[in-house]
C-alpha positions in Angstrom: 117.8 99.4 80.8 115.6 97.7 83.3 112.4 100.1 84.4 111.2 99.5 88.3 107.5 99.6 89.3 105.7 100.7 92.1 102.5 101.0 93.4 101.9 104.3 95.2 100.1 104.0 98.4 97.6 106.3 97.4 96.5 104.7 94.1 98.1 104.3 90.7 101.1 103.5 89.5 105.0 105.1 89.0 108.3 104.0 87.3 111.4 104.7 87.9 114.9 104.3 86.4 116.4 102.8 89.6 115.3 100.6 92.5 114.8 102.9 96.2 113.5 101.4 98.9 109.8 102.6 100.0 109.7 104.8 103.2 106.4 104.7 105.2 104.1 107.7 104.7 104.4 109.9 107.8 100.7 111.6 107.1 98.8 107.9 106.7 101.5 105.4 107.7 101.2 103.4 104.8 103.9 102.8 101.9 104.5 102.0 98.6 104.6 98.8 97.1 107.3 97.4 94.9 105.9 96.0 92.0 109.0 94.3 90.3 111.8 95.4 87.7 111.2 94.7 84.2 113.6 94.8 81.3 111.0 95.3 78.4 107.6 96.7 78.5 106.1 93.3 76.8 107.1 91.7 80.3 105.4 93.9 82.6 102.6 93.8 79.9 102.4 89.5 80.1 102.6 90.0 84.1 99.2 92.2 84.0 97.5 89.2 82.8 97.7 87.4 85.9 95.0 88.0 88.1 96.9 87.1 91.0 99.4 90.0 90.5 98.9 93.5 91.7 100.4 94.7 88.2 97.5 92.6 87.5 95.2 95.5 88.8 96.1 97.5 85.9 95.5 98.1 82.4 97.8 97.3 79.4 97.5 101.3 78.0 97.6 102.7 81.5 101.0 100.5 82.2 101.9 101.4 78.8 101.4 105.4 79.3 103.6 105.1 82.8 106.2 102.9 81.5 106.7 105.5 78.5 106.6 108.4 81.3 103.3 109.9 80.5 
């Protein structure tokens, strides 16, 4: 089942079982940021890597502790 990321507008990451579509924050007017959908954890791990990728912002345990819904 694939797992889609996000990153919340006011810092970190979430994951959720289905896509949605961000809505703009009516307090700050910023939104969310879709991140991608990923079928397996080693994926979204690889895409960290990249430097050039906002998952890239991230650590492997932190991805690995939202992924696994901690």
């Amino acid at each position: 089942m694939s797992k889609h990321i996000y990153q919340n507008h006011l810092g970190g990451v979430y994951v959720l079982d289905h896509y949605e579509d961000t809505t703009i924050c009516e307090r700050c007017w910023d939104e969310d940021v879709y991140l991608g959908e990923y079928d397996l954890l080693e994926e979204l791990l690889e895409d960290s890597k990249d430097e050039d990728s906002l998952v890239g912002l991230y650590s492997e345990s932190y991805l690995t502790k939202k992924w696994n819904g901690e």
